[in-house]
C-alpha positions in Angstrom: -5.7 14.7 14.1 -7.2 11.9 16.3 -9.0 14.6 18.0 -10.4 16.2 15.2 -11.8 13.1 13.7 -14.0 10.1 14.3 -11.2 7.4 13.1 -8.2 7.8 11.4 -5.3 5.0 10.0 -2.0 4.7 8.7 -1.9 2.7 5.7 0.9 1.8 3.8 2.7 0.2 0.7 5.4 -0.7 2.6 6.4 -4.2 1.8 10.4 -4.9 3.3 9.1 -5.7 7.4 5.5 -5.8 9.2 3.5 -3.4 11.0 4.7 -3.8 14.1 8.1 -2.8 12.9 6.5 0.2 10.9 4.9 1.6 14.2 7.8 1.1 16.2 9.8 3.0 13.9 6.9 5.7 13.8 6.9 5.8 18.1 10.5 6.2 18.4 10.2 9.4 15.8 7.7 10.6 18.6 4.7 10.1 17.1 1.3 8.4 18.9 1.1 5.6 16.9 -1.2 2.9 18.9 -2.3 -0.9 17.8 -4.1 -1.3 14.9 -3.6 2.1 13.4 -1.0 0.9 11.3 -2.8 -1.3 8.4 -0.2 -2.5 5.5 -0.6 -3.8 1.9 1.7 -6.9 3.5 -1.1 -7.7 5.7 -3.9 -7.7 3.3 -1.4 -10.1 1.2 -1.6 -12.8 4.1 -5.6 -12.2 4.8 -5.6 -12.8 0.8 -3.6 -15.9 1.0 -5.2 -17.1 4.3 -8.8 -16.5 2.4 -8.1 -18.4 -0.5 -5.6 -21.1 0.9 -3.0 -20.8 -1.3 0.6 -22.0 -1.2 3.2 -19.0 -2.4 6.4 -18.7 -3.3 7.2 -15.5 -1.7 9.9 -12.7 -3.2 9.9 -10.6 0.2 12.2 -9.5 2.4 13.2 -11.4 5.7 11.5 -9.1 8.1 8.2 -9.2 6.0 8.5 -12.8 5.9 7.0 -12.5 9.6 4.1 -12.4 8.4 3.7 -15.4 6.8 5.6 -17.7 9.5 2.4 -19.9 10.0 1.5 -20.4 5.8 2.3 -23.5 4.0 5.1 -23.1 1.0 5.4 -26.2 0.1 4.4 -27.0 -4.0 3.3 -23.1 -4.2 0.4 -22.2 -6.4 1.0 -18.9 -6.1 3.7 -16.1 -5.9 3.6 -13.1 -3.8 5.7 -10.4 -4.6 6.8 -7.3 -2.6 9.8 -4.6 -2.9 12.8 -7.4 -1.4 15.8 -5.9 -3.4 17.8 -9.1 -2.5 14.7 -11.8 -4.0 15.0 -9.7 -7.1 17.5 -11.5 -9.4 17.1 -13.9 -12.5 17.0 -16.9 -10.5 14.7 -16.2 -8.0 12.2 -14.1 -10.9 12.4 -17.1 -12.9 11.2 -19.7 -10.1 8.1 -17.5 -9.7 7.5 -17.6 -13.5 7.7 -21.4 -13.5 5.2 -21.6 -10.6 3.1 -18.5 -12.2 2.9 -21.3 -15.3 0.7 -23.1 -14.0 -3.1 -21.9 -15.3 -4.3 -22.0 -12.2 -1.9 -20.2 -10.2 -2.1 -16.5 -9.1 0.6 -13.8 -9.2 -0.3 -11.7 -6.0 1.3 -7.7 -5.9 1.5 -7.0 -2.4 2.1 -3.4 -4.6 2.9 -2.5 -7.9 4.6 0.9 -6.9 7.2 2.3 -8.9 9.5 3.9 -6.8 10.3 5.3 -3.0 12.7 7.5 -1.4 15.1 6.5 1.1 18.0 8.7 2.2 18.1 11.0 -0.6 17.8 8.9 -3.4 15.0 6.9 -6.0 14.7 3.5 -5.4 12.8 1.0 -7.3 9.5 -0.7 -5.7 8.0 -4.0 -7.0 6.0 -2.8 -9.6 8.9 -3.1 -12.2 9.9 -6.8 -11.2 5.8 -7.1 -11.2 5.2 -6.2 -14.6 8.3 -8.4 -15.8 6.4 -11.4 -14.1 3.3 -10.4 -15.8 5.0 -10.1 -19.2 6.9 -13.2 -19.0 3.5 -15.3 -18.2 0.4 -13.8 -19.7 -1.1 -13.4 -15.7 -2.2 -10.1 -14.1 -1.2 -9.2 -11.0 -3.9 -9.1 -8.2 -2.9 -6.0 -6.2 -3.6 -6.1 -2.6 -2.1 -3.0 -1.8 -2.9 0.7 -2.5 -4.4 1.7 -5.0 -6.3 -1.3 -5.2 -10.4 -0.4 -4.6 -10.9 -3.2 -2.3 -7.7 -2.1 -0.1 -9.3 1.7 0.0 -13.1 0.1 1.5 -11.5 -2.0 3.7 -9.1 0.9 5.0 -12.3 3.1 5.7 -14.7 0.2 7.2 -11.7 -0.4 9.9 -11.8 3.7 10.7 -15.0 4.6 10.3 -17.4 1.3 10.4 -20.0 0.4 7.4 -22.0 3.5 7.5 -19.5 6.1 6.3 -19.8 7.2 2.5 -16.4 7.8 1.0 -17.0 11.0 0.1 -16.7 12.0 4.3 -13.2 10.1 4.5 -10.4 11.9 3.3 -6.6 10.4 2.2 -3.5 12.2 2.6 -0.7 11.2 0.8 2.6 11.9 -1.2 1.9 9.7 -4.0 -0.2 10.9 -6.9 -1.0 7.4 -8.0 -1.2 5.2 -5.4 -2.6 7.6 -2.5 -4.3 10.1 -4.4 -6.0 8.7 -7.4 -6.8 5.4 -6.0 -8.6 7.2 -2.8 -10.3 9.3 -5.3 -11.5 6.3 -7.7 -13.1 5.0 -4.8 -15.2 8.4 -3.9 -12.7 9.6 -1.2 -11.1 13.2 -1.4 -8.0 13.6 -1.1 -4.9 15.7 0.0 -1.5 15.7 -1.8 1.6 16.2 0.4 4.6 17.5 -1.7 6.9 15.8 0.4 8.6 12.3 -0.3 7.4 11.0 -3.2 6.1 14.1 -5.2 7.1 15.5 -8.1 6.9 19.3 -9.2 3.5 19.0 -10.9 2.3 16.0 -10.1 -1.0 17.0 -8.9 -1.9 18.1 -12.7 -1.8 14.2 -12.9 -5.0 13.7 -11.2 -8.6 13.4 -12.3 -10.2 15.1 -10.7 -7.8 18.1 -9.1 -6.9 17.2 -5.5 -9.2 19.1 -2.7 -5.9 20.4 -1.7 -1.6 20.0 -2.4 0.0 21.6 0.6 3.6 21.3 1.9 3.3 18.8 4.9 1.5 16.3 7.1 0.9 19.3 9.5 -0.8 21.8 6.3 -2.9 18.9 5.7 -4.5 19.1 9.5 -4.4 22.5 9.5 -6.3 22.5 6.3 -8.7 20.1 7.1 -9.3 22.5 10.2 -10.1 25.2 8.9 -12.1 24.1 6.0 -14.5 22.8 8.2 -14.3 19.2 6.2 -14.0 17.6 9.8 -17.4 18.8 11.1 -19.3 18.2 8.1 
């Protein structure tokens, strides 16, 4: 793939540990994963935070707390909420609603997925916990990660620079929401992977139809191949 294109990243949802950890995991499966290919909906929650200098309360895991080691907690004005299974409980929900308020806070979704796999089995994301926050306090969620439009246009200026149109990037993905629909909404095209998250008939989901749903990460370079999408 690399070879075939001009820039390519791996962007994910991903919200329990860093990138680092995510491309380490991805080496020691054996693939050529090199700095700065990995870009996560984690990291555009600290550049969000760092932006706007804001205070959160964070719901995340441990390991994702990494990534905010050098950002000030103290009196949060904010909450920022990823998939942390062991932050999601009526205590710890209910100290981000009494932060969240405030008018002037902000409730910040590193995602609003609904669910992912992990050995074998459905497991619930942050979206649910999300939506209780958002229901308990009147606020909408800012979502930094996929499928949020300015997550897409940042994704594609870091592969391809400012002079790419959207319509020559292409995302590949197993999620008909979050991968698939928000590339599209954004003017990308788009290949669905029926691996992971997908769902027999998923793809009827979409508006518009996928360019293509194919069975693997390999159909989808193959595809792109020999389409001829990558000399375009």
């Amino acid at each position: 793939l690399r070879a075939l294109v001009r820039g390519h990243r791996l962007i994910t949802n991903q919200s329990q540990e860093p990138c680092s950890s995510v491309m380490q995991k991805l080496q020691r499966l054996h693939f050529d994963v090199r700095p700065g290919e990995v870009l996560s909906a984690l990291s555009a929650a600290k550049r969000h935070v760092a932006l706007h200098r804001l205070r959160p309360l964070c719901l995340l895991t441990e390991a994702a707390m990494e990534e905010f080691e050098d950002v000030a907690m103290e009196r949060p004005n904010a909450v920022v909420i990823g998939t942390a299974p062991a932050e999601m409980h009526y205590k710890r929900l209910t100290e981000a609603m009494r932060v969240l308020m405030d008018e002037d806070s902000e409730l910040i979704a590193v995602n609003k997925g609904r669910y992912f796999k992990e050995n074998g089995e459905f497991q619930l994301m942050a979206g649910p916990f999300v939506a209780a926050l958002e229901y308990a306090t009147g606020k909408s969620a800012r979502v930094v990660g996929k499928p949020s439009a300015d997550f897409f246009r940042a994704v594609a200026h870091d592969a391809a620079g400012p002079d790419v149109p959207p319509e020559q990037l292409v995302m590949i993905g197993d999620d008909v929401r979050d991968d698939i629909q928000g590339a599209m909404d954004v003017g990308m095209r788009a290949i669905l992977v029926k691996t992971g998250k997908y769902r027999p008939r998923d793809e009827e989901i979409c508006t518009p139809a996928p360019l293509a749903v194919v069975d693997c990460l390999a159909d989808a370079v193959t595809y792109l191949e020999e389409s001829g999408l990558v000399t375009e």
